[in-house]
TORTISE-643644 format. One record per residue: residue number from 0; residue in one letter; z, x, y of N, C-alpha, C in turn. Coordinates in steps of 0.02 Angstrom, whole numbers, plus 32768, in hexadecimal, padded with zeros to 4 digits. Atoms other than C-alpha are relative to their C-alpha. Layout:
(NUM; A; (Z; X; Y); (Z; X; Y); (Z; X; Y));
...
This chain:
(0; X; (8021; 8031; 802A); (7FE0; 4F40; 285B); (801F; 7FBB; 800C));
(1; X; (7FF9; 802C; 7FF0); (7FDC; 4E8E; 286E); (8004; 7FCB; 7FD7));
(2; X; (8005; 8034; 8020); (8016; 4E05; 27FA); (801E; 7FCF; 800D));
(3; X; (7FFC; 804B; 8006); (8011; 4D49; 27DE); (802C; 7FFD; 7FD9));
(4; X; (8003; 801A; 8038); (8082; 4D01; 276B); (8003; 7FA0; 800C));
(5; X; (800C; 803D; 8009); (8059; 4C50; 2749); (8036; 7FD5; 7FE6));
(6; X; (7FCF; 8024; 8028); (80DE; 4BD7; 271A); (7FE9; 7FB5; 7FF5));
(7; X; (8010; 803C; 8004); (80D8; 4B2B; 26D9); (802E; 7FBE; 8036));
(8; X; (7FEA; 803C; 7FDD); (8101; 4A72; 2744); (8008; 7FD8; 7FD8));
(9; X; (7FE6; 8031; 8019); (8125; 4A09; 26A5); (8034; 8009; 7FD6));
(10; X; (7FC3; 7FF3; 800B); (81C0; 49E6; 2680); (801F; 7FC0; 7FC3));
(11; X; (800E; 8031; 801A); (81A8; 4946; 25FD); (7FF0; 8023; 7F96));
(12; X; (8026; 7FD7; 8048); (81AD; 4979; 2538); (7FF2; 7FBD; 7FD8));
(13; X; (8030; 802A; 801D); (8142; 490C; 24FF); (8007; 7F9A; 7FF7));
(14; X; (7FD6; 8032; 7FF1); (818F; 484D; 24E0); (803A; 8018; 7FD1));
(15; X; (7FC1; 7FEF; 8013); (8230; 4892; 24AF); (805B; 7FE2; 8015));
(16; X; (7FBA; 803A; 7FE1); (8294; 4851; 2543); (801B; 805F; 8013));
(17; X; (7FD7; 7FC4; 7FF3); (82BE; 492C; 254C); (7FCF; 8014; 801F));
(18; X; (8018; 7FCA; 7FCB); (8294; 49B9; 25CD); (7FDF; 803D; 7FDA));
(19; X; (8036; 7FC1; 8026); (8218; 4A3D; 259D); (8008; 8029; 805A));
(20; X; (7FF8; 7FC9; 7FBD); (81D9; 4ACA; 262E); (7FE9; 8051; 7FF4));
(21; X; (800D; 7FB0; 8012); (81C8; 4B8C; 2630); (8031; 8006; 7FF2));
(22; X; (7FAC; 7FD0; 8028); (823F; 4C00; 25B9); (8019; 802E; 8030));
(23; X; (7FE4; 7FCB; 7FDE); (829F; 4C66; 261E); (8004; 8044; 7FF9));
(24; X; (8001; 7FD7; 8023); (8292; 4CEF; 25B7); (7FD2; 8023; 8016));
(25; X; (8046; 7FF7; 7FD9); (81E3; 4CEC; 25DA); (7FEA; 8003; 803A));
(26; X; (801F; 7FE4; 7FCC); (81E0; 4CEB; 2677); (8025; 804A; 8015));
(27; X; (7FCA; 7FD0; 7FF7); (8283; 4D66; 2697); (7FD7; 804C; 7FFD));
(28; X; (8019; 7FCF; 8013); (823C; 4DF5; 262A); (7FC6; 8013; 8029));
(29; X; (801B; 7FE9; 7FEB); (819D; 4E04; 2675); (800B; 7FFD; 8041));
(30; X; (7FDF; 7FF8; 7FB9); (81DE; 4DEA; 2722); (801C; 802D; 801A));
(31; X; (7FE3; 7FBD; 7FDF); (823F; 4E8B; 2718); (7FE7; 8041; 7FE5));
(32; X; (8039; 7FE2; 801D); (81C2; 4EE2; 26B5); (7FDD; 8010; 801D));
(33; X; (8040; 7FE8; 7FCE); (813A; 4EE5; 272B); (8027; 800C; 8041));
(34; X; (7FF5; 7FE8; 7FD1); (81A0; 4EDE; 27C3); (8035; 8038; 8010));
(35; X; (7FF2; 7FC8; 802D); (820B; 4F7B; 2776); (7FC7; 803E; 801F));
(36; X; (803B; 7FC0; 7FF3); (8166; 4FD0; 277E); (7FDA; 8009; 803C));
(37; X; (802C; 8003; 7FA5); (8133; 4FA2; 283B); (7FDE; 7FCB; 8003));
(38; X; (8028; 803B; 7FEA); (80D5; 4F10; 2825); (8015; 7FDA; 8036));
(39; X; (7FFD; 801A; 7FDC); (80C7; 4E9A; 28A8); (7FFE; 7FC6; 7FE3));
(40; X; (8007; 8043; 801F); (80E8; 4DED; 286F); (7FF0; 7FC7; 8027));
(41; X; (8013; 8043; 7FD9); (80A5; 4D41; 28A0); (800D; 7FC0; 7FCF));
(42; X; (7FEA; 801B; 8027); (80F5; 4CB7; 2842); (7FD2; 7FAB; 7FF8));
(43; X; (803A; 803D; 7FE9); (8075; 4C03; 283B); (802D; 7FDC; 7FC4));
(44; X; (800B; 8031; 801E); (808D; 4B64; 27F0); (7FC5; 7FCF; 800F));
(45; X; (8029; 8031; 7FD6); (801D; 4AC7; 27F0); (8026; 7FDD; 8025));
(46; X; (7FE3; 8023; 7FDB); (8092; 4A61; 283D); (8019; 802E; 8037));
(47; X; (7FE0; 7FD9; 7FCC); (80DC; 4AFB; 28B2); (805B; 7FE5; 7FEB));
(48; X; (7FA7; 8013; 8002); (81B5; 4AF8; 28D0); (8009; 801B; 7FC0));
(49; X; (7FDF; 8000; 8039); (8220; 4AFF; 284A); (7FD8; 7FE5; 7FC1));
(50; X; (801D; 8018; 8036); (81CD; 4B0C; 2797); (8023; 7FEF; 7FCE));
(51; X; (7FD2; 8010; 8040); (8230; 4AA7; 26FA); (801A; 804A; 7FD6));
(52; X; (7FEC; 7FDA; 801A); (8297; 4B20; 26AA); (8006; 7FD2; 7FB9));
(53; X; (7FED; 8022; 805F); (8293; 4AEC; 25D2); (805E; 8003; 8004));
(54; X; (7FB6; 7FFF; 8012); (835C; 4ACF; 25D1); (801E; 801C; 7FC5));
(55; X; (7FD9; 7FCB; 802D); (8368; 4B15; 2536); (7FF8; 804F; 7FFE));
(56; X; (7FFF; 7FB6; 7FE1); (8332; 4BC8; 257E); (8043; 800D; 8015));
(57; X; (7FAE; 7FF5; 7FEE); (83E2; 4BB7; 25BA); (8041; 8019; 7FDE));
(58; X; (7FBC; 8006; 8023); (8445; 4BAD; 2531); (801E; 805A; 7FDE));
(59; X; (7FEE; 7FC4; 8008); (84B7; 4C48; 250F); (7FD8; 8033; 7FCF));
(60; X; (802A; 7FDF; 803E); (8442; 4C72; 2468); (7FD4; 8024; 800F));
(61; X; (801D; 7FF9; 7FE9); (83C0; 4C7D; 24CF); (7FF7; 803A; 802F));
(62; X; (7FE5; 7FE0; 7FB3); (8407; 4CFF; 2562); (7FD3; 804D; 7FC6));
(63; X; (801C; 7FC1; 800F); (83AC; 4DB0; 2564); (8033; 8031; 8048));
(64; X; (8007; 7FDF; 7FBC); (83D5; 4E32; 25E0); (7FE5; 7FF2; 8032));
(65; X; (8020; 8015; 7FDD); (8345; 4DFC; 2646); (8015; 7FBD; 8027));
(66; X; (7FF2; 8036; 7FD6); (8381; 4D4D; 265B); (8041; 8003; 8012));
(67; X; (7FC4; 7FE6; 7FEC); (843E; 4D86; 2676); (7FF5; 8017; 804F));
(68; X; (8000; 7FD4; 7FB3); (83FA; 4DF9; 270B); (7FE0; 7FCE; 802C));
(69; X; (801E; 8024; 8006); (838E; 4D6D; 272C); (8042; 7FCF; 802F));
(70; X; (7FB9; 8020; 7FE6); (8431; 4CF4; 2754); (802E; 801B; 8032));
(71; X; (7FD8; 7FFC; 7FB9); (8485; 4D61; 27BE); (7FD0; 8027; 803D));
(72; X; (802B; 7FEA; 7FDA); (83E7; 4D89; 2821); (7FE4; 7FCE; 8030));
(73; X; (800F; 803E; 7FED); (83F2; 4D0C; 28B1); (7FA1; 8006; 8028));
(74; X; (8047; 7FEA; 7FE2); (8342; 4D71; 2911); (7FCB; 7FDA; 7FC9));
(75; X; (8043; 8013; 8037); (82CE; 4D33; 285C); (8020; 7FBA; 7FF7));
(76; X; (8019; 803C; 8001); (830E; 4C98; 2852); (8001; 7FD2; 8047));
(77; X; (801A; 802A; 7FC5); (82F5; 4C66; 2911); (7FB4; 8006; 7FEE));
(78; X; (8041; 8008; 7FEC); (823E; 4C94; 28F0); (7FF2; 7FD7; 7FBD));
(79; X; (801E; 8007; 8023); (8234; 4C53; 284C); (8002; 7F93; 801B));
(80; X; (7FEB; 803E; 800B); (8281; 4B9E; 2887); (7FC0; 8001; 804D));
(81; X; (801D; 8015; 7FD2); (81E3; 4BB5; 290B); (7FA6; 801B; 7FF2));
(82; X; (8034; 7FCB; 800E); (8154; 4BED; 28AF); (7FB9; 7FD4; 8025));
(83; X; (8039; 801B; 7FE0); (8099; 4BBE; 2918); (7FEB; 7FE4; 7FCC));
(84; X; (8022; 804E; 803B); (8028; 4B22; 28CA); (7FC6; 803E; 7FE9));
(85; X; (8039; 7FDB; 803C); (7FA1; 4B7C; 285A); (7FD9; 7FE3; 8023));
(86; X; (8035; 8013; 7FC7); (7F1D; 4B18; 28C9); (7FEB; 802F; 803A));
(87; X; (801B; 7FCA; 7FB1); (7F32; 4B8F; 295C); (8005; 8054; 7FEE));
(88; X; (8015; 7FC0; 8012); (7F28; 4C3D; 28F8); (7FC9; 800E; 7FED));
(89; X; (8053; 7FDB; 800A); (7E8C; 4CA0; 290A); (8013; 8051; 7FBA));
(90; X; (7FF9; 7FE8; 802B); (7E7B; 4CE1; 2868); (7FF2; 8074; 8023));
(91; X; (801E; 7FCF; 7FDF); (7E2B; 4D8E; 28CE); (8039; 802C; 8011));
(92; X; (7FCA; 7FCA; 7FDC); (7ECC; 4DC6; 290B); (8021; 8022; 7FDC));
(93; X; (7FC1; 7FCB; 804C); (7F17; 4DFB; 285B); (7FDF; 801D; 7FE8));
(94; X; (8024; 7FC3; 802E); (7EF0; 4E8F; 27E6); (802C; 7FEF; 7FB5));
(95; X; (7FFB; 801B; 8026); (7F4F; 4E20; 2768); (8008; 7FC2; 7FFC));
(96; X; (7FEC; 8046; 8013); (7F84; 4D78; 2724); (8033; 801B; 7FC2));
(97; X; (7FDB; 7FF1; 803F); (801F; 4D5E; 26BA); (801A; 7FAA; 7FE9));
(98; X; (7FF1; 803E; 8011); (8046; 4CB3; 2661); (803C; 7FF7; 7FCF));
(99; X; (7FD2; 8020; 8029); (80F5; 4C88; 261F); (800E; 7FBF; 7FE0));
(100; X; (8002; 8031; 802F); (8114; 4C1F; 258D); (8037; 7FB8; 8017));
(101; X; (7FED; 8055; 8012); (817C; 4B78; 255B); (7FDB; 7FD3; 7FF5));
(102; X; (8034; 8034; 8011); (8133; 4ADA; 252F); (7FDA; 7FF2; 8020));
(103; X; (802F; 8003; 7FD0); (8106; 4AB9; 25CD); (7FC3; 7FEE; 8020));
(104; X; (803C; 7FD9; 7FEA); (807B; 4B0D; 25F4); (7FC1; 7FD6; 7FC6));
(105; X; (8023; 803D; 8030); (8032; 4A9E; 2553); (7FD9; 7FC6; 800F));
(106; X; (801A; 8027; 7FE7); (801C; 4A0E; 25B8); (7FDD; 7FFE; 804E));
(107; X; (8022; 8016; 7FAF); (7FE7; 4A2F; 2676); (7FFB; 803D; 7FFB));
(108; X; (8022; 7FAB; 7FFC); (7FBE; 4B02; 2671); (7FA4; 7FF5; 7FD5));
(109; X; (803E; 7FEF; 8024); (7F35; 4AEA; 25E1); (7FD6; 7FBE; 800A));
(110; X; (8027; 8023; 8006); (7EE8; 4A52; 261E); (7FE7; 8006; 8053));
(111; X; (8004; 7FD5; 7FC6); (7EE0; 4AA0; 26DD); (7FC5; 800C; 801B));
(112; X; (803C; 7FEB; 7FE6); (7E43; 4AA0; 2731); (8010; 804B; 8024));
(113; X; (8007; 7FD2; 7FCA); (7E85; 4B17; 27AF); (8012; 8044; 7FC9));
(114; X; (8003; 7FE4; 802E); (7ED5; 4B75; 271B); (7FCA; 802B; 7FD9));
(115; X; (8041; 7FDD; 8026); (7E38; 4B84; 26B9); (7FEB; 8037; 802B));
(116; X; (802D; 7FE5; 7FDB); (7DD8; 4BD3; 274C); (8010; 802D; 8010));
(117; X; (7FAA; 7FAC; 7FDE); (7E73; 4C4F; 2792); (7FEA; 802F; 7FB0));
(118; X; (800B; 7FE4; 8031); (7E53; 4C81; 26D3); (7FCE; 8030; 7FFC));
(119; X; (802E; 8001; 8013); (7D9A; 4C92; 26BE); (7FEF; 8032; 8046));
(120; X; (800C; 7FC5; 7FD6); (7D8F; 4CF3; 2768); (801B; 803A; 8000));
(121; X; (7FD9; 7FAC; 7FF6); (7E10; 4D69; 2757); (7FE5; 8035; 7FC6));
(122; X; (8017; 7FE1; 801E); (7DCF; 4DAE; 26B2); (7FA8; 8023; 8018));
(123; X; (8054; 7FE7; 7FE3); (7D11; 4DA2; 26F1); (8017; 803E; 8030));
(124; X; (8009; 7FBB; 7FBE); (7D53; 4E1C; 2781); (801F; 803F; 7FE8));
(125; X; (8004; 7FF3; 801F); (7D7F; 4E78; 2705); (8065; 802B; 8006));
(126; X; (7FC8; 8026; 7FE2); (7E3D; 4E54; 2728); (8020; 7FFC; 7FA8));
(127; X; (7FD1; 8015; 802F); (7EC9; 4E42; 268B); (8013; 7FD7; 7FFC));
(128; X; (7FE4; 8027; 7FE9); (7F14; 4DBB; 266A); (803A; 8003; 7FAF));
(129; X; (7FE3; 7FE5; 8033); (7FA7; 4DA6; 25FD); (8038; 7FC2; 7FE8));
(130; X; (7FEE; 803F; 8019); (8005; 4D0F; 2594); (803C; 7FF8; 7FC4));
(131; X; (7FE2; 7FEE; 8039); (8098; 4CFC; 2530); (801D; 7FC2; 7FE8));
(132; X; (7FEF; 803C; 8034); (80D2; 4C86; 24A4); (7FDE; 7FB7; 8013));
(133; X; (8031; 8041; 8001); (809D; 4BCC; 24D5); (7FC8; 8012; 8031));
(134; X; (8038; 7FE7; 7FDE); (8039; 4C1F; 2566); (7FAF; 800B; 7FFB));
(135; X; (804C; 7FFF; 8014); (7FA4; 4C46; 250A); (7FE3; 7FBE; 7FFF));
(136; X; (803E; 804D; 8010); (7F77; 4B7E; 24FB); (7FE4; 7FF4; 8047));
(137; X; (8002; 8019; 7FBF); (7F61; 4B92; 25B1); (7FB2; 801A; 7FF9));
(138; X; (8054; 7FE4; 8003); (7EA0; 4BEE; 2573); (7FD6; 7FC2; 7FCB));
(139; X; (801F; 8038; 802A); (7E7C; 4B45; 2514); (7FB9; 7FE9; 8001));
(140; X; (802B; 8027; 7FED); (7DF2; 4B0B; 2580); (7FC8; 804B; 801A));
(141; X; (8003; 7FCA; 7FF1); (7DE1; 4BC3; 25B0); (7FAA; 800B; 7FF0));
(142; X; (8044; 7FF1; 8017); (7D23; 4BF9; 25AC); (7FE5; 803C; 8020));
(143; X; (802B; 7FD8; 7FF0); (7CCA; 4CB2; 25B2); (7FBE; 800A; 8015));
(144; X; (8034; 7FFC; 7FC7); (7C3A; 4CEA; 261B); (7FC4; 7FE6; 7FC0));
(145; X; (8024; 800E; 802A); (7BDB; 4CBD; 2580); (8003; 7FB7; 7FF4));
(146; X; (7FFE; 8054; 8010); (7C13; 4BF7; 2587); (8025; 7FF8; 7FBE));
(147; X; (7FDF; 7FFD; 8031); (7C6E; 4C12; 24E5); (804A; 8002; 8008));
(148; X; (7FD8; 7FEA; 7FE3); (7D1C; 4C06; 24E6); (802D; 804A; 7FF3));
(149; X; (7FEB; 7FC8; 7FEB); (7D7A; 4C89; 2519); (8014; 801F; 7FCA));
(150; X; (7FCB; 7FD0; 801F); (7DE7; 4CC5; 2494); (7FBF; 800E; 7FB2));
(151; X; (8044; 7FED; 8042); (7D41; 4CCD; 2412); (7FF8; 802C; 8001));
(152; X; (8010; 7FBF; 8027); (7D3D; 4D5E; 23A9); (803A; 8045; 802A));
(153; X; (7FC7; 7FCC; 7FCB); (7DDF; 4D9C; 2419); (803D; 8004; 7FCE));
(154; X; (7FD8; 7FF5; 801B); (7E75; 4DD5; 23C5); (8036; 7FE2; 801A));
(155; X; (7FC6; 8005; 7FD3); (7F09; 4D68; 23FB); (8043; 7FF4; 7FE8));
(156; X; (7FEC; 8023; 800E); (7F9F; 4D2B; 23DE); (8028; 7FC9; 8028));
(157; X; (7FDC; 8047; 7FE7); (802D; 4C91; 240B); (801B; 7FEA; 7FD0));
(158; X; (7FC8; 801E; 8024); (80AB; 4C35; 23CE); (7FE4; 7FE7; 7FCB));
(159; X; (8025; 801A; 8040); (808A; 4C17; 2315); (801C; 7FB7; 7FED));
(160; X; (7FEF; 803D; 8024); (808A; 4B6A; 22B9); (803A; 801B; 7FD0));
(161; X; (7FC3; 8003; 801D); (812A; 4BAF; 2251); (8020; 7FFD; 803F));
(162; X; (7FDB; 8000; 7FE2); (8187; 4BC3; 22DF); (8009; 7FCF; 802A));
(163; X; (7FEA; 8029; 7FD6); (8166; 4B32; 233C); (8024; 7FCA; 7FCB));
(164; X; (7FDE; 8043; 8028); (8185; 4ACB; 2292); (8048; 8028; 8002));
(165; X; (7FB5; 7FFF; 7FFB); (8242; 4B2F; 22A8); (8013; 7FE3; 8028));
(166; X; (8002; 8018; 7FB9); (8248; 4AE1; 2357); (7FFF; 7FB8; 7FE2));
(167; X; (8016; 805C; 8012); (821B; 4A27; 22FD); (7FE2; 7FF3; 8050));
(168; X; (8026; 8023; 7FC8); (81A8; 4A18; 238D); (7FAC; 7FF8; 7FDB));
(169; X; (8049; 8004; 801A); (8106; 4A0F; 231B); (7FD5; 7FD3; 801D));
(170; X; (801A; 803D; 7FE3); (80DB; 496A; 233B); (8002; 7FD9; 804E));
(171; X; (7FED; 8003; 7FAF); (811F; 4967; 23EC); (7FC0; 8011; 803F));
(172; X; (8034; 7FE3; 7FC2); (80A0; 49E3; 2442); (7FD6; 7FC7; 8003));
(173; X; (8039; 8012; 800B); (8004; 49B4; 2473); (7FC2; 802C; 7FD2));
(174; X; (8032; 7FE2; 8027); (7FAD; 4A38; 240F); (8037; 803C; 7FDF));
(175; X; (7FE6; 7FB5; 8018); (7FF0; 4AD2; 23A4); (7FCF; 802D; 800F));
(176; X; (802C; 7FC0; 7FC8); (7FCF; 4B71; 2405); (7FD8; 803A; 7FCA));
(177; X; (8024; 7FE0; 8025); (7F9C; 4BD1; 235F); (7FB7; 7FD4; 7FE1));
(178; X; (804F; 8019; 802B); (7F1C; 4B46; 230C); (7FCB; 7FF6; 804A));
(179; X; (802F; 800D; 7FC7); (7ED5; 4B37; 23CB); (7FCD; 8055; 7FFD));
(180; X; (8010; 7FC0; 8000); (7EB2; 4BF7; 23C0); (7FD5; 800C; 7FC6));
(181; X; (801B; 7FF2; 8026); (7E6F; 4BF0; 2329); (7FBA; 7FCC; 800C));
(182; X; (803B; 8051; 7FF8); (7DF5; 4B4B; 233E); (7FD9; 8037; 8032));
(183; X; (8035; 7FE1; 7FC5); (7DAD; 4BB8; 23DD); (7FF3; 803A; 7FE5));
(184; X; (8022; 7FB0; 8018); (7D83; 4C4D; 2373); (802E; 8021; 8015));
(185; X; (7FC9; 7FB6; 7FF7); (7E11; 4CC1; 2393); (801A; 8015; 7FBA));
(186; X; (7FF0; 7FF0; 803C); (7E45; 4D39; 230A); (8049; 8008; 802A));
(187; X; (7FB5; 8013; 7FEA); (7EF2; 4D05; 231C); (802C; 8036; 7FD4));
(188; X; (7FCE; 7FCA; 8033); (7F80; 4D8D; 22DB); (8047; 7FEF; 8026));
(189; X; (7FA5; 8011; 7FF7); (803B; 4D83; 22D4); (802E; 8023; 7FD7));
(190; X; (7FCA; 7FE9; 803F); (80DB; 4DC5; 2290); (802B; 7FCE; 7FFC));
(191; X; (7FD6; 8025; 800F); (8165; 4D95; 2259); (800D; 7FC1; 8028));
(192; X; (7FF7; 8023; 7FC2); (81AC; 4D06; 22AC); (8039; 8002; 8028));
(193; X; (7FC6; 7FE1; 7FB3); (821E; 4D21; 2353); (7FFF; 8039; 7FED));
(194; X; (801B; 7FBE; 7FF4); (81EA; 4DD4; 233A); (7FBC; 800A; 804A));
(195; X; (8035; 7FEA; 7FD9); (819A; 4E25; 23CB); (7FB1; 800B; 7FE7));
(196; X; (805C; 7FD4; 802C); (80BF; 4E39; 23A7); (7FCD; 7FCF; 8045));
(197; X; (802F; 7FF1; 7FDD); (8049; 4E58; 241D); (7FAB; 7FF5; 7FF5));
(198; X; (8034; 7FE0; 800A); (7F8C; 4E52; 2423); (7FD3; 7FFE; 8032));
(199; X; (8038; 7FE6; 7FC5); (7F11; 4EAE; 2493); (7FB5; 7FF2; 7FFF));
(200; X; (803A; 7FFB; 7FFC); (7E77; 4E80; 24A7); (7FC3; 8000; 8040));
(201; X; (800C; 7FF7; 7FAE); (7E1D; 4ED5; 2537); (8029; 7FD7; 8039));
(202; X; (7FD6; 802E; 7FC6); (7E69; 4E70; 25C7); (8021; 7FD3; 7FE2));
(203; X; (7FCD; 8047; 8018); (7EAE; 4DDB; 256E); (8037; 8022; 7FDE));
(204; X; (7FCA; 7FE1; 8024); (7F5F; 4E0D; 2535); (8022; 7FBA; 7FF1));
(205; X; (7FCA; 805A; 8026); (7FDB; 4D73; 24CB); (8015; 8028; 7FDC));
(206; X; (7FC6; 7FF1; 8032); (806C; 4D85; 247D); (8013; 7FB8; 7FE9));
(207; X; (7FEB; 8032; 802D); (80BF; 4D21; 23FE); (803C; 7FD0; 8014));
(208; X; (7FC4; 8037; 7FEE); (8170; 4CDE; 243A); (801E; 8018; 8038));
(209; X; (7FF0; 7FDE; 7FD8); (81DE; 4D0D; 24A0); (8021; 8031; 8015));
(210; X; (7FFC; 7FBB; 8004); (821E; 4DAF; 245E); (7FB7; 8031; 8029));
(211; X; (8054; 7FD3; 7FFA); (815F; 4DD8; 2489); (8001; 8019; 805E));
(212; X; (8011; 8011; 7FC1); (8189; 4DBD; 254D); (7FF6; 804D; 8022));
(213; X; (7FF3; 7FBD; 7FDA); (81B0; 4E6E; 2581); (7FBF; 803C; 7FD5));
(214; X; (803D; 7FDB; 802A); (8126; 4EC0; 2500); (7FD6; 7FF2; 801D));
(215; X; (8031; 800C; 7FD2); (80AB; 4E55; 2558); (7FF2; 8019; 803B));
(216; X; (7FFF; 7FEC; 7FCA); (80E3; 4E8B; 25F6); (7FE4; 8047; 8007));
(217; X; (8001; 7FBB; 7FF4); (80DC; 4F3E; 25D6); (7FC1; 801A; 7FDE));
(218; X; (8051; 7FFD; 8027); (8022; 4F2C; 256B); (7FCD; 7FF0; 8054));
(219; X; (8017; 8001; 7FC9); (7FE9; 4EE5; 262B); (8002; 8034; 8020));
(220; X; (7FF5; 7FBB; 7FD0); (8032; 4F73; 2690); (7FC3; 802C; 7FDC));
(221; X; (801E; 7FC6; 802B); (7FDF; 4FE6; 2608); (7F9E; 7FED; 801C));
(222; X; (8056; 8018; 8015); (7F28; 4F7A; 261A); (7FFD; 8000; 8057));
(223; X; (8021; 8002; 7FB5); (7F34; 4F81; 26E3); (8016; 8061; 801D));
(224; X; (7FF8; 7FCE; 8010); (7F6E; 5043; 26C6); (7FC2; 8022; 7FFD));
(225; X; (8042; 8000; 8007); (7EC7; 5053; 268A); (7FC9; 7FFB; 8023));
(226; X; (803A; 8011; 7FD9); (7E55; 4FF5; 26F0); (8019; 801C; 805C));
């Protein structure tokens, strides 16, 4: 089996003057999750190279197993500090898509032409795709074979408005990833907050933070298990 995961190229949190990026967490976990289970990985950005790491993914609070093994794994981060531009992947060649969180992905994933489309084909081909914590805003513009968008009448979730107001980034983003979900018709669900929670809905899989990263991962395996 053959997966994408998508990372983000902005590295700018908002006018702050600070560094945003992908969580490490998020990417880590599902990184050894799927490729654990045999997957074949293909790592994309839009920009290609090295994608912004969020600096505070770093900090000791932060550390999982995943990103521990992660650090002393010089093979994943030569490929990760080389991942191909999202322009030159043919959506055709994967039997998934996986999208790791941070802010990120907020500003240049969900406004993504090439994004959108890598999206909107892989499900049409009837393809998984799979999103965790800020990740889901990357289905913003997102639209089903019906022209509606995507996540309408879909079960999802993403990082909730409590948790980003713990973060004091409310006013920072460009959008909150739960009222975006909701505005597009998604029946949005969640637990606790920084509790792992999942939700499936046929192909579209989102999780909530980034406890969710490795649940997500292993709700994909399960949905390409299947198909």
């Amino acid at each position: 089996m053959k997966v994408l995961i998508v990372l983000t190229s902005h590295e700018d949190l908002g006018n702050t003057g600070k560094k945003t990026g992908f969580w490490l967490e998020e990417f880590a976990a599902p990184y050894y999750a799927l490729r654990d289970a045999g997957a074949q990985l293909t790592l994309a950005s839009p920009k290609g190279g090295q994608p912004p790491l969020d600096p505070k993914s770093s900090d000791p609070s932060a550390q999982t197993d995943a990103t521990r093994r992660f650090d002393t794994d010089a093979a994943a981060k030569a490929e990760l500090a080389n991942t191909q531009r999202l322009a030159d992947i043919d959506a055709s060649d994967f039997d998934a898509v996986f999208y790791p969180g941070g802010h990120g992905p907020l500003w240049d994933l969900a406004e993504d032409p090439v994004s959108i489309a890598l999206i909107e084909k892989t499900l049409a081909a009837g393809r998984p795709v799979a999103a965790v914590c800020h990740a889901p805003g990357v289905l913003c513009h997102v639209k089903g074979a019906d022209g509606k968008p995507l996540v309408a009448g879909k079960s999802v979730a993403g990082f909730s408005n409590s948790e980003e107001a713990a973060v004091g980034l409310t006013d920072v983003v460009p959008f909150l990833v739960e009222d975006m979900l909701k505005r597009n018709g998604g029946r949005y669900t969640k637990g606790p907050d920084w509790a792992p929670h999942v939700a499936v809905d046929e192909l579209l899989i989102t999780g909530q933070n980034p406890a969710s990263s490795e649940p997500v991962a292993e709700a994909l395996l399960a949905a390409l298990k299947r198909s």
